[in-house]
C-alpha positions in Angstrom: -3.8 18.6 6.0 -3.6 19.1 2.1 -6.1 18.5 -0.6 -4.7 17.8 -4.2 -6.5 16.5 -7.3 -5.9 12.9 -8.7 -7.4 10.6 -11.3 -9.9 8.8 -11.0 -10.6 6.4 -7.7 -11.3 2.8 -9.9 -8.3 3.0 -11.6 -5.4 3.8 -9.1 -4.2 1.2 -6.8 -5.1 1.2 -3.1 -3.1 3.9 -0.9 -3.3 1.4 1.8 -6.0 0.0 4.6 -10.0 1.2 4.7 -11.2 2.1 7.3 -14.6 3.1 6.7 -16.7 5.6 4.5 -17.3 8.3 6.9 -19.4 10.8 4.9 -19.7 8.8 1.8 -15.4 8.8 1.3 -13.7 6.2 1.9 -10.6 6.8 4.5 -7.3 4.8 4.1 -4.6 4.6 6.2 -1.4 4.3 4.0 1.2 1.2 5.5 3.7 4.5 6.7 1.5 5.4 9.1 1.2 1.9 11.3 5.4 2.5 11.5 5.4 5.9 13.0 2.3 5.3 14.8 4.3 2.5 16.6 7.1 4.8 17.1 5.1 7.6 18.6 3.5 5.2 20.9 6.9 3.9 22.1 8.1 7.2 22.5 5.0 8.8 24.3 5.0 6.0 26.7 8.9 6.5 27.5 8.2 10.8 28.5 4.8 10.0 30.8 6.0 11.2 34.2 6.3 8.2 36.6 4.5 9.9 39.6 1.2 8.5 38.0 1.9 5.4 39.1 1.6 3.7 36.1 2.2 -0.3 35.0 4.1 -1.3 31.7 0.6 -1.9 30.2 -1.3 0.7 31.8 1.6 3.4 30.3 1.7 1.9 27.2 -2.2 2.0 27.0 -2.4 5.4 27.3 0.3 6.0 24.7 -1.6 4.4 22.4 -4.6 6.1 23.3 -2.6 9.5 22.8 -1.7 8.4 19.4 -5.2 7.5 18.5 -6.8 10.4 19.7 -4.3 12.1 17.6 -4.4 10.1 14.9 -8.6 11.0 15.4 -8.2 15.0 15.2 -6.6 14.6 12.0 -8.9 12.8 10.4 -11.3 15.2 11.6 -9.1 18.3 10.3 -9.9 16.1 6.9 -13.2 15.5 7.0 -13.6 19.2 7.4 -12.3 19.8 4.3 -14.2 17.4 2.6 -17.7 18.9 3.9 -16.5 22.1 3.5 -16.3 21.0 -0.8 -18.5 19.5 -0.9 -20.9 22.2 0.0 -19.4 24.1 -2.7 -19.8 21.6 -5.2 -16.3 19.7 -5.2 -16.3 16.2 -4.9 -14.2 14.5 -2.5 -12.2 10.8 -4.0 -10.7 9.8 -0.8 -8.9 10.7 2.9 -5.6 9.0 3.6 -3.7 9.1 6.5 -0.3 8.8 6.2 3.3 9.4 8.0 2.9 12.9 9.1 -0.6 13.9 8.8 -3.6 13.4 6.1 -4.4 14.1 2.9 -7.7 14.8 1.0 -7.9 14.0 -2.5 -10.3 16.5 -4.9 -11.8 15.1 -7.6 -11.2 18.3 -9.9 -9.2 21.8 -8.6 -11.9 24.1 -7.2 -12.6 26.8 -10.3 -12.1 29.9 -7.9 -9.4 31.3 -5.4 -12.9 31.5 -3.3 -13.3 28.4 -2.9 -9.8 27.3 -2.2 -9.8 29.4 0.5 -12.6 28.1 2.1 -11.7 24.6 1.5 -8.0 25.2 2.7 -9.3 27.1 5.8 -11.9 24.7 7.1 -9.0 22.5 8.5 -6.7 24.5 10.7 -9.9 26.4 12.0 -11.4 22.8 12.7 -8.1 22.0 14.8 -8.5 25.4 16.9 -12.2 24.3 17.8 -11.1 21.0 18.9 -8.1 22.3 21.0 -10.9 24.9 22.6 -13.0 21.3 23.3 -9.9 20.0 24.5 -9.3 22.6 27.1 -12.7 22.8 28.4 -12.9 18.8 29.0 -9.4 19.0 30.6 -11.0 21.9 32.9 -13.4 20.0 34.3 -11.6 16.4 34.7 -9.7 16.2 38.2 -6.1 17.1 38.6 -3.5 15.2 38.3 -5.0 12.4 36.3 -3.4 10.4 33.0 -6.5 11.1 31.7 -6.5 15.0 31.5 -2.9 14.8 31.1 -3.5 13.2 27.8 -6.6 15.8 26.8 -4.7 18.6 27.6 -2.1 17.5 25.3 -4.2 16.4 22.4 -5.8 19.7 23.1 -1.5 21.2 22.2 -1.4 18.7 19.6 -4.5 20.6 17.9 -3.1 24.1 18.3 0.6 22.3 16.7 -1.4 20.9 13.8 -3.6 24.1 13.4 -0.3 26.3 13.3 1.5 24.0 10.9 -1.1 23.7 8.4 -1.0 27.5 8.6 2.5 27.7 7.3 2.5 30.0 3.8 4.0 27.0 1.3 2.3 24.1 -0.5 1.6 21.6 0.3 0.0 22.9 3.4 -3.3 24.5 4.0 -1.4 27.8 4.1 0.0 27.6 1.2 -2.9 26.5 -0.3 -4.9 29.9 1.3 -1.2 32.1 -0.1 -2.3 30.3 -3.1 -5.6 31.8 -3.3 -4.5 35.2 -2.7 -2.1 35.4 -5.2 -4.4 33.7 -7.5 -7.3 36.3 -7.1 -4.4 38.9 -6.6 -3.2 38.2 -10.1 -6.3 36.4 -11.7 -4.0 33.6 -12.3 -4.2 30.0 -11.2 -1.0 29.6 -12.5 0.9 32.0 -11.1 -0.6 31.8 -7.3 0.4 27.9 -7.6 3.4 28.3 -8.7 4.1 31.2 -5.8 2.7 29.2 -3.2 4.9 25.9 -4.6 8.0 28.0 -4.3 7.5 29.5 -0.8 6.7 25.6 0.3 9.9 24.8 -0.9 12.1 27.5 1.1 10.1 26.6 4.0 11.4 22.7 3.3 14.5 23.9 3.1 14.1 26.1 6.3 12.7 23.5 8.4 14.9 20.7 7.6 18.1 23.2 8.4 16.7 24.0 11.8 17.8 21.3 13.8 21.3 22.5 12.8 21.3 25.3 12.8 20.2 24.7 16.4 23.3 22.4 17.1 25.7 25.1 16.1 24.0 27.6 18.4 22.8 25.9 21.5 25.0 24.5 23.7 26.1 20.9 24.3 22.8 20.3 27.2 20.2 22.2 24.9 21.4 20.4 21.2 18.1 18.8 19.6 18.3 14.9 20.3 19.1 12.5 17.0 15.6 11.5 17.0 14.3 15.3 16.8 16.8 16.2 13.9 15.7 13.1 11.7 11.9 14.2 12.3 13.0 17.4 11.0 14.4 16.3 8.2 11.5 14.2 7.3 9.0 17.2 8.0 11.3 19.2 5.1 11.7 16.9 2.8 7.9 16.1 2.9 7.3 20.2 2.5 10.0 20.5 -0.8 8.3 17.3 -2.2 4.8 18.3 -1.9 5.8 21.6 -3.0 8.0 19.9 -6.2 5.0 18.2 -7.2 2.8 21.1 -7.3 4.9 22.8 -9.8 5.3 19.6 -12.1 1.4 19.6 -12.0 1.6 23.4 -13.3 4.0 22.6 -16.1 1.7 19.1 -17.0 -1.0 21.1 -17.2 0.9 24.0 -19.4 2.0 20.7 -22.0 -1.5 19.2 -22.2 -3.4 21.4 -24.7 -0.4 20.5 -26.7 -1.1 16.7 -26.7 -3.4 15.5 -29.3 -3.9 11.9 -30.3 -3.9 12.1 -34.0 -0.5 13.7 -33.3 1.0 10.4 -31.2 -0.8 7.6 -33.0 1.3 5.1 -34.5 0.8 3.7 -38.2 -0.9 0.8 -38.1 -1.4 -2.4 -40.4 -4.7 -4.4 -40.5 -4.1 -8.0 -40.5 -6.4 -11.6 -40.4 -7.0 -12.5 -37.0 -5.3 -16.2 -38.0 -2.1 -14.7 -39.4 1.1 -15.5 -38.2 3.2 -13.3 -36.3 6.8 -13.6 -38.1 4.7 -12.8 -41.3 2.6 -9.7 -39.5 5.7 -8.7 -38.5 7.5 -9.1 -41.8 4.2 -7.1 -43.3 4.2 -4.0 -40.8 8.3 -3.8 -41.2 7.8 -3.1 -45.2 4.4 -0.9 -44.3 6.3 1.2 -42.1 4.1 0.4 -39.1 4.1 0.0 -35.6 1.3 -0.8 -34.8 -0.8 -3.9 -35.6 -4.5 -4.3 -35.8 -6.8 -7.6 -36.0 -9.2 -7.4 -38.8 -12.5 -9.7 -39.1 -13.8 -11.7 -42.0 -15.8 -8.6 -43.0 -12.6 -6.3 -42.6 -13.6 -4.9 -39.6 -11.1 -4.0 -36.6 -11.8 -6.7 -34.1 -8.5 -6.7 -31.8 -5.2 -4.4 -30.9 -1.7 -6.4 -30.7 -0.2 -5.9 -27.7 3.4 -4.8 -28.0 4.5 -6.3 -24.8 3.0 -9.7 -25.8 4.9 -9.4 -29.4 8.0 -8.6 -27.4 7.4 -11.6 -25.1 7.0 -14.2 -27.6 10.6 -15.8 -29.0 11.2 -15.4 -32.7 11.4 -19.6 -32.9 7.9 -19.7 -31.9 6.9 -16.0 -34.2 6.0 -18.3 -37.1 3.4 -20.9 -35.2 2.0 -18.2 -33.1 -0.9 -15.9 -34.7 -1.5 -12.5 -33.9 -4.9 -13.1 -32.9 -3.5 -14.8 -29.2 -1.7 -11.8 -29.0 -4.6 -9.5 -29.6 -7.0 -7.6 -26.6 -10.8 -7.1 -28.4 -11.5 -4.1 -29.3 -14.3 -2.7 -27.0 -15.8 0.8 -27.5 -13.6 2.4 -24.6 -10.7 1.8 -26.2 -11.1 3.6 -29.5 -10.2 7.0 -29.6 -11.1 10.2 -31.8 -7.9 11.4 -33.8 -9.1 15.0 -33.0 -9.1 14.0 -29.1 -6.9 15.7 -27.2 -5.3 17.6 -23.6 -7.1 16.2 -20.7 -9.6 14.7 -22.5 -6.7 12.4 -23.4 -5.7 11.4 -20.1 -8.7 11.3 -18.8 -10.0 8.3 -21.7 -6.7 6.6 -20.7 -7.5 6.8 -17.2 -11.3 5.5 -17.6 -10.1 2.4 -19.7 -6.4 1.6 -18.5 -4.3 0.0 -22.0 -1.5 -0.4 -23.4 -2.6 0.2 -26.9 -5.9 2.6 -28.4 -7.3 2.2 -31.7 -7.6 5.5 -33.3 -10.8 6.0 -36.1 -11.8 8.3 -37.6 -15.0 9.0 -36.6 -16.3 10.9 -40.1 -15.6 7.5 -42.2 -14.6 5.1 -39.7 -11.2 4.6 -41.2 -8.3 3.5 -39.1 -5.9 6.4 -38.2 -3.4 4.3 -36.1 -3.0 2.6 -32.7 -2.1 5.0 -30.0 0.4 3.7 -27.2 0.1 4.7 -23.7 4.2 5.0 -23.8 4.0 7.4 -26.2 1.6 9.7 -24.8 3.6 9.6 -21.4 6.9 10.3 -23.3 4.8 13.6 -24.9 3.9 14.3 -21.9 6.9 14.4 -19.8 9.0 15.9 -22.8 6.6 18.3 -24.6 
Protein backbone atom coordinates (compact mmCIF):
# COMPACT_ATOMS: atom_id res chain seq x y z
CA UNK A 1 0.00 0.00 0.00
CA UNK A 2 2.98 2.52 0.57
CA UNK A 3 6.41 2.72 -0.84
CA UNK A 4 9.22 4.46 1.34
CA UNK A 5 12.95 4.45 0.86
CA UNK A 6 15.30 2.62 3.30
CA UNK A 7 19.06 1.69 3.55
CA UNK A 8 20.43 -0.74 2.18
CA UNK A 9 18.88 -4.58 2.19
CA UNK A 10 22.45 -6.51 3.63
CA UNK A 11 22.64 -4.40 6.36
CA UNK A 12 19.17 -4.15 8.11
CA UNK A 13 17.82 -7.01 10.00
CA UNK A 14 15.04 -9.27 8.67
CA UNK A 15 11.39 -7.67 8.69
CA UNK A 16 10.23 -11.10 9.25
CA UNK A 17 9.52 -14.52 7.13
CA UNK A 18 10.46 -14.95 3.11
CA UNK A 19 8.32 -16.01 1.21
CA UNK A 20 9.78 -16.01 -2.14
CA UNK A 21 11.42 -13.64 -4.72
CA UNK A 22 8.46 -13.00 -6.88
CA UNK A 23 9.99 -10.65 -9.63
CA UNK A 24 13.47 -10.73 -8.40
CA UNK A 25 12.23 -8.98 -4.59
CA UNK A 26 12.13 -10.78 -2.00
CA UNK A 27 8.62 -10.69 -0.01
CA UNK A 28 8.43 -10.95 3.85
CA UNK A 29 5.73 -11.33 5.92
CA UNK A 30 6.51 -9.36 9.18
CA UNK A 31 5.54 -11.73 12.69
CA UNK A 32 2.23 -8.91 13.03
CA UNK A 33 0.72 -10.26 10.34
CA UNK A 34 0.43 -14.17 11.39
CA UNK A 35 -1.60 -12.46 14.66
CA UNK A 36 -4.20 -10.53 12.82
CA UNK A 37 -4.28 -13.02 10.16
CA UNK A 38 -5.39 -15.47 12.90
CA UNK A 39 -7.83 -13.10 14.14
CA UNK A 40 -9.46 -12.26 10.88
CA UNK A 41 -9.78 -15.88 10.18
CA UNK A 42 -11.50 -16.46 13.59
CA UNK A 43 -13.64 -13.64 12.96
CA UNK A 44 -14.65 -14.35 9.26
CA UNK A 45 -15.53 -17.88 10.22
CA UNK A 46 -17.87 -16.60 13.18
CA UNK A 47 -20.13 -14.02 10.40
CA UNK A 48 -20.49 -16.93 7.46
CA UNK A 49 -24.26 -17.39 7.33
CA UNK A 50 -25.17 -20.91 8.66
CA UNK A 51 -27.69 -21.77 5.78
CA UNK A 52 -24.52 -23.12 3.86
CA UNK A 53 -24.45 -25.84 5.72
CA UNK A 54 -21.18 -25.72 6.84
CA UNK A 55 -18.88 -28.09 9.42
CA UNK A 56 -16.44 -26.53 12.02
CA UNK A 57 -13.62 -27.38 9.54
CA UNK A 58 -15.25 -26.74 6.37
CA UNK A 59 -16.18 -22.89 7.94
CA UNK A 60 -13.06 -22.42 9.24
CA UNK A 61 -11.48 -23.52 5.84
CA UNK A 62 -12.94 -21.08 4.03
CA UNK A 63 -12.07 -18.36 6.48
CA UNK A 64 -8.85 -19.01 5.95
CA UNK A 65 -9.12 -19.12 2.42
CA UNK A 66 -10.81 -15.53 2.60
CA UNK A 67 -7.84 -14.31 4.47
CA UNK A 68 -5.43 -15.78 1.99
CA UNK A 69 -6.93 -14.62 -0.90
CA UNK A 70 -6.89 -11.37 0.77
CA UNK A 71 -3.78 -11.47 2.08
CA UNK A 72 -2.98 -12.48 -2.04
CA UNK A 73 -4.52 -9.07 -3.57
CA UNK A 74 -2.31 -7.20 -1.52
CA UNK A 75 0.61 -8.53 -2.35
CA UNK A 76 -0.45 -8.10 -5.77
CA UNK A 77 -1.47 -4.23 -5.14
CA UNK A 78 2.53 -4.43 -4.20
CA UNK A 79 3.99 -6.04 -6.84
CA UNK A 80 2.31 -3.47 -9.00
CA UNK A 81 4.13 -0.97 -7.65
CA UNK A 82 7.26 -2.56 -7.88
CA UNK A 83 6.95 -3.23 -11.80
CA UNK A 84 5.54 -0.09 -12.24
CA UNK A 85 9.49 1.36 -10.79
CA UNK A 86 10.95 -0.51 -12.04
CA UNK A 87 10.05 0.36 -15.47
CA UNK A 88 10.99 3.79 -14.66
CA UNK A 89 14.18 3.00 -13.38
CA UNK A 90 13.60 2.63 -9.47
CA UNK A 91 14.75 -0.24 -7.86
CA UNK A 92 12.70 -2.09 -5.63
CA UNK A 93 14.65 -3.55 -1.92
CA UNK A 94 11.86 -5.51 -0.68
CA UNK A 95 7.69 -6.20 -0.14
CA UNK A 96 6.63 -6.86 3.39
CA UNK A 97 3.38 -7.65 4.56
CA UNK A 98 2.46 -6.59 7.68
CA UNK A 99 -0.59 -5.91 10.21
CA UNK A 100 -2.83 -3.86 7.97
CA UNK A 101 -1.62 -4.04 4.50
CA UNK A 102 2.01 -4.04 2.62
CA UNK A 103 4.60 -2.07 2.09
CA UNK A 104 7.21 -1.64 -0.72
CA UNK A 105 10.50 -0.51 0.04
CA UNK A 106 12.41 1.92 -2.86
CA UNK A 107 15.76 1.83 -3.02
CA UNK A 108 16.15 5.73 -3.62
CA UNK A 109 12.94 8.44 -3.83
CA UNK A 110 11.89 8.68 -7.41
CA UNK A 111 13.60 12.12 -8.79
CA UNK A 112 10.24 13.44 -10.22
CA UNK A 113 6.58 14.10 -8.98
CA UNK A 114 6.09 12.04 -12.48
CA UNK A 115 7.10 9.26 -11.46
CA UNK A 116 5.63 9.22 -7.98
CA UNK A 117 2.51 9.39 -9.41
CA UNK A 118 2.79 6.66 -11.46
CA UNK A 119 4.38 4.48 -8.95
CA UNK A 120 1.71 5.57 -6.24
CA UNK A 121 -1.13 4.96 -8.77
CA UNK A 122 -0.25 1.56 -10.09
CA UNK A 123 -1.67 0.05 -6.71
CA UNK A 124 -5.22 1.22 -6.04
CA UNK A 125 -5.82 0.92 -9.99
CA UNK A 126 -4.43 -2.75 -9.62
CA UNK A 127 -7.05 -3.36 -6.73
CA UNK A 128 -9.98 -1.96 -9.07
CA UNK A 129 -8.94 -4.50 -11.87
CA UNK A 130 -9.01 -7.29 -9.54
CA UNK A 131 -12.33 -6.35 -7.94
CA UNK A 132 -13.62 -6.12 -11.87
CA UNK A 133 -11.98 -9.98 -12.02
CA UNK A 134 -13.68 -10.68 -8.97
CA UNK A 135 -17.12 -9.79 -10.08
CA UNK A 136 -16.95 -11.43 -13.34
CA UNK A 137 -15.78 -14.92 -11.76
CA UNK A 138 -18.57 -14.44 -9.08
CA UNK A 139 -21.02 -13.97 -12.18
CA UNK A 140 -20.53 -16.96 -13.57
CA UNK A 141 -20.10 -19.34 -10.39
CA UNK A 142 -23.63 -20.83 -9.26
CA UNK A 143 -25.68 -19.06 -6.56
CA UNK A 144 -25.64 -19.59 -3.42
CA UNK A 145 -22.28 -21.22 -3.05
CA UNK A 146 -19.35 -20.51 -0.22
CA UNK A 147 -17.37 -20.22 -2.98
CA UNK A 148 -18.81 -17.09 -4.81
CA UNK A 149 -19.70 -15.86 -1.51
CA UNK A 150 -16.11 -15.63 -0.77
CA UNK A 151 -15.14 -14.07 -4.52
CA UNK A 152 -17.63 -11.65 -4.31
CA UNK A 153 -16.29 -10.45 -1.14
CA UNK A 154 -12.60 -10.52 -2.00
CA UNK A 155 -13.89 -8.77 -5.03
CA UNK A 156 -15.40 -5.73 -1.83
CA UNK A 157 -12.28 -6.25 -0.24
CA UNK A 158 -10.50 -4.88 -3.50
CA UNK A 159 -12.68 -1.91 -4.03
CA UNK A 160 -12.03 -1.23 0.29
CA UNK A 161 -8.30 -1.52 -0.29
CA UNK A 162 -8.47 0.47 -3.64
CA UNK A 163 -10.49 3.32 -1.84
CA UNK A 164 -8.28 3.41 1.22
CA UNK A 165 -5.05 3.63 -0.41
CA UNK A 166 -6.79 6.53 -2.27
CA UNK A 167 -7.11 8.59 0.92
CA UNK A 168 -5.11 12.18 0.42
CA UNK A 169 -2.38 11.67 3.58
CA UNK A 170 0.89 9.75 3.74
CA UNK A 171 1.52 7.13 4.15
CA UNK A 172 -0.99 5.99 1.70
CA UNK A 173 -0.87 5.82 -2.06
CA UNK A 174 -3.00 8.99 -2.00
CA UNK A 175 -1.03 10.90 -0.21
CA UNK A 176 1.76 9.80 -1.95
CA UNK A 177 -0.18 10.96 -5.48
CA UNK A 178 -1.27 14.70 -3.14
CA UNK A 179 2.38 14.47 -2.70
CA UNK A 180 3.15 14.70 -6.29
CA UNK A 181 0.89 17.39 -7.06
CA UNK A 182 2.04 19.63 -4.67
CA UNK A 183 5.45 18.75 -5.41
CA UNK A 184 5.17 19.59 -9.23
CA UNK A 185 2.61 22.41 -8.04
CA UNK A 186 5.35 24.05 -6.08
CA UNK A 187 8.58 22.47 -7.75
CA UNK A 188 9.32 21.29 -4.26
CA UNK A 189 9.94 17.89 -2.93
CA UNK A 190 9.99 19.26 0.25
CA UNK A 191 7.17 21.07 0.55
CA UNK A 192 4.55 18.40 -1.28
CA UNK A 193 6.03 15.83 1.42
CA UNK A 194 5.63 17.69 4.10
CA UNK A 195 1.78 18.69 2.79
CA UNK A 196 0.98 15.34 2.13
CA UNK A 197 2.63 14.16 5.76
CA UNK A 198 0.37 16.74 7.46
CA UNK A 199 -2.98 15.83 5.77
CA UNK A 200 -2.00 12.00 6.68
CA UNK A 201 -1.93 13.00 10.09
CA UNK A 202 -5.51 14.83 10.38
CA UNK A 203 -6.75 11.91 8.57
CA UNK A 204 -5.11 9.65 11.66
CA UNK A 205 -6.60 11.74 13.80
CA UNK A 206 -10.02 11.70 11.89
CA UNK A 207 -10.15 8.03 11.54
CA UNK A 208 -9.22 7.05 14.92
CA UNK A 209 -12.08 9.60 16.39
CA UNK A 210 -14.73 7.91 14.19
CA UNK A 211 -15.75 5.14 16.08
CA UNK A 212 -16.72 7.83 18.73
CA UNK A 213 -17.83 9.97 17.40
CA UNK A 214 -20.14 7.24 16.13
CA UNK A 215 -21.05 6.10 19.86
CA UNK A 216 -22.16 9.50 20.80
CA UNK A 217 -24.46 9.73 17.71
CA UNK A 218 -25.88 6.40 17.02
CA UNK A 219 -28.05 4.85 19.19
CA UNK A 220 -27.53 2.05 21.79
CA UNK A 221 -28.47 -1.02 18.71
CA UNK A 222 -26.27 0.85 15.91
CA UNK A 223 -22.92 1.69 18.43
CA UNK A 224 -19.66 0.26 16.66
CA UNK A 225 -18.81 -3.12 18.58
CA UNK A 226 -15.37 -3.04 20.87
CA UNK A 227 -13.63 -4.89 18.38
CA UNK A 228 -14.54 -2.32 15.49
CA UNK A 229 -13.42 0.81 17.69
CA UNK A 230 -9.89 -0.89 18.55
CA UNK A 231 -9.43 -1.58 14.60
CA UNK A 232 -10.05 2.03 14.32
CA UNK A 233 -7.83 3.06 16.52
CA UNK A 234 -5.13 0.93 15.05
CA UNK A 235 -5.91 2.14 11.44
CA UNK A 236 -5.14 5.94 12.91
CA UNK A 237 -2.47 5.47 14.77
CA UNK A 238 -0.80 3.52 11.83
CA UNK A 239 -1.90 6.78 9.37
CA UNK A 240 -0.32 9.65 12.11
CA UNK A 241 2.81 7.34 12.46
CA UNK A 242 3.48 6.79 8.93
CA UNK A 243 2.70 10.30 8.38
CA UNK A 244 5.17 11.36 11.55
CA UNK A 245 7.89 9.54 9.97
CA UNK A 246 7.60 11.22 6.72
CA UNK A 247 8.20 14.48 8.09
CA UNK A 248 11.25 13.32 10.34
CA UNK A 249 12.65 12.05 7.02
CA UNK A 250 12.12 15.69 5.55
CA UNK A 251 13.91 17.34 8.47
CA UNK A 252 16.91 14.34 8.32
CA UNK A 253 17.32 15.15 5.05
CA UNK A 254 17.28 19.14 5.66
CA UNK A 255 20.30 18.30 8.65
CA UNK A 256 22.43 16.11 6.38
CA UNK A 257 24.38 18.46 4.05
CA UNK A 258 25.25 19.82 7.45
CA UNK A 259 27.01 16.62 8.65
CA UNK A 260 30.52 16.30 7.60
CA UNK A 261 33.00 13.86 9.01
CA UNK A 262 36.02 15.94 9.53
CA UNK A 263 33.49 17.97 11.65
CA UNK A 264 32.59 14.74 14.16
CA UNK A 265 35.87 12.94 14.29
CA UNK A 266 37.32 12.44 17.49
CA UNK A 267 41.13 13.15 18.33
CA UNK A 268 42.85 10.28 18.21
CA UNK A 269 46.22 8.73 19.67
CA UNK A 270 48.33 6.20 17.75
CA UNK A 271 49.56 3.56 20.05
CA UNK A 272 51.80 -0.05 19.68
CA UNK A 273 49.56 -2.79 19.10
CA UNK A 274 51.27 -4.57 22.45
CA UNK A 275 50.61 -1.56 24.77
CA UNK A 276 48.69 -1.84 27.74
CA UNK A 277 45.45 -0.41 28.14
CA UNK A 278 45.73 1.52 31.67
CA UNK A 279 48.89 3.13 30.03
CA UNK A 280 46.89 3.91 26.46
CA UNK A 281 44.51 5.22 28.50
CA UNK A 282 46.76 7.24 30.78
CA UNK A 283 48.39 8.47 27.25
CA UNK A 284 45.08 9.53 25.34
CA UNK A 285 43.73 11.33 28.86
CA UNK A 286 47.02 13.81 28.78
CA UNK A 287 46.69 13.91 24.64
CA UNK A 288 43.24 15.07 24.91
CA UNK A 289 41.96 12.13 22.88
CA UNK A 290 39.22 9.97 22.49
CA UNK A 291 39.93 7.99 20.35
CA UNK A 292 42.65 5.30 20.08
CA UNK A 293 44.29 3.86 17.17
CA UNK A 294 46.67 0.63 16.75
CA UNK A 295 49.90 1.42 15.02
CA UNK A 296 52.30 -1.27 13.27
CA UNK A 297 55.98 -1.76 13.65
CA UNK A 298 56.29 0.56 10.59
CA UNK A 299 53.86 3.15 12.17
CA UNK A 300 51.17 2.37 10.16
CA UNK A 301 47.36 2.32 11.46
CA UNK A 302 46.64 -1.33 11.65
CA UNK A 303 43.45 -1.45 14.14
CA UNK A 304 40.53 1.00 15.80
CA UNK A 305 39.90 0.48 19.68
CA UNK A 306 36.62 -0.24 20.25
CA UNK A 307 35.06 1.98 22.93
CA UNK A 308 32.55 -0.56 24.07
CA UNK A 309 35.26 -3.16 24.56
CA UNK A 310 37.44 -0.41 26.61
CA UNK A 311 34.33 0.20 28.62
CA UNK A 312 33.86 -3.53 29.17
CA UNK A 313 37.17 -4.40 30.42
CA UNK A 314 37.55 -3.75 34.50
CA UNK A 315 40.27 -1.31 35.43
CA UNK A 316 42.05 -4.34 37.65
CA UNK A 317 42.61 -6.15 34.56
CA UNK A 318 43.36 -2.37 32.31
CA UNK A 319 47.10 -2.92 33.02
CA UNK A 320 47.49 -6.85 31.74
CA UNK A 321 45.14 -6.29 28.90
CA UNK A 322 46.75 -4.64 25.59
CA UNK A 323 44.91 -2.58 23.31
CA UNK A 324 45.61 -4.70 20.49
CA UNK A 325 42.67 -7.50 21.92
CA UNK A 326 40.60 -4.67 22.01
CA UNK A 327 41.28 -3.48 18.50
CA UNK A 328 38.96 -4.43 15.03
CA UNK A 329 41.66 -4.30 11.82
CA UNK A 330 41.46 -1.77 9.92
CA UNK A 331 40.09 -2.72 6.48
CA UNK A 332 39.69 -0.26 3.59
CA UNK A 333 35.79 0.19 4.23
CA UNK A 334 36.19 1.52 7.32
CA UNK A 335 38.43 4.54 6.64
CA UNK A 336 36.75 7.57 5.85
CA UNK A 337 37.72 10.92 3.93
CA UNK A 338 37.65 14.04 6.42
CA UNK A 339 35.98 15.98 3.56
CA UNK A 340 33.16 13.13 3.42
CA UNK A 341 30.10 14.21 4.17
CA UNK A 342 25.64 14.33 4.01
CA UNK A 343 24.48 11.16 2.69
CA UNK A 344 27.56 10.01 1.52
CA UNK A 345 28.18 9.69 5.25
CA UNK A 346 25.39 7.43 6.06
CA UNK A 347 25.48 5.78 3.33
CA UNK A 348 29.60 4.52 4.07
CA UNK A 349 28.17 3.74 7.59
CA UNK A 350 25.49 1.72 6.20
CA UNK A 351 27.82 -0.25 3.62
CA UNK A 352 30.34 -1.20 6.41
CA UNK A 353 28.22 -1.25 9.87
CA UNK A 354 31.04 0.01 13.00
CA UNK A 355 31.30 1.40 15.83
CA UNK A 356 34.39 3.35 15.13
CA UNK A 357 35.90 4.86 11.44
CA UNK A 358 39.35 5.86 10.96
CA UNK A 359 39.53 9.17 9.39
CA UNK A 360 42.84 10.04 6.88
CA UNK A 361 43.61 12.26 5.16
CA UNK A 362 43.66 11.25 1.87
CA UNK A 363 46.25 14.14 0.44
CA UNK A 364 49.14 12.84 2.93
CA UNK A 365 47.65 9.91 4.58
CA UNK A 366 47.79 11.41 7.98
CA UNK A 367 45.34 10.48 10.71
CA UNK A 368 42.62 13.05 11.28
CA UNK A 369 40.70 11.07 14.06
CA UNK A 370 38.45 8.10 14.62
CA UNK A 371 34.81 8.85 13.88
CA UNK A 372 32.06 7.22 16.16
CA UNK A 373 28.88 6.04 14.89
CA UNK A 374 27.36 7.71 18.28
CA UNK A 375 28.37 10.74 17.41
CA UNK A 376 27.24 11.02 13.96
CA UNK A 377 23.73 9.81 15.19
CA UNK A 378 23.78 12.49 17.98
CA UNK A 379 24.57 15.19 14.89
CA UNK A 380 22.05 13.88 13.26
CA UNK A 381 19.18 13.80 15.49
CA UNK A 382 20.25 17.24 17.11
CA UNK A 383 21.73 19.31 14.14
Amino acid sequence: MTNKRPTRQSRRPSPGVCLGRPLGVPVYVAPSWFLIAALLTYFVAQTLPDHYGLTPVTRYSASAAFVLLLYGSVLVHELSHTVVARLIGLPVRRIVLMLIGGVSELEREPKSAGSEFLVALAGPVVSIFLAGIGFAIAGALQEETITRLIVVEIAFANIVVALFNLLPGLPLDGGRLLRAVVWRLSRSQTRGTLGAAHAGRILGVIVGLTPFVLTIVLDETNRPDTLAVLWFVVVGWFLWAGASQSIRVVHLRERLPRIRVGDLARRALTVPVDLPLAEALRRATEAGARGLVTVDSEGRPSGLVSEAAVAATPEARRPWVSVGSLARRVEPQLVLDPELRGQAVLDAIANAPSSEYLVIDGADGTVCGVLATADVARAVNSS
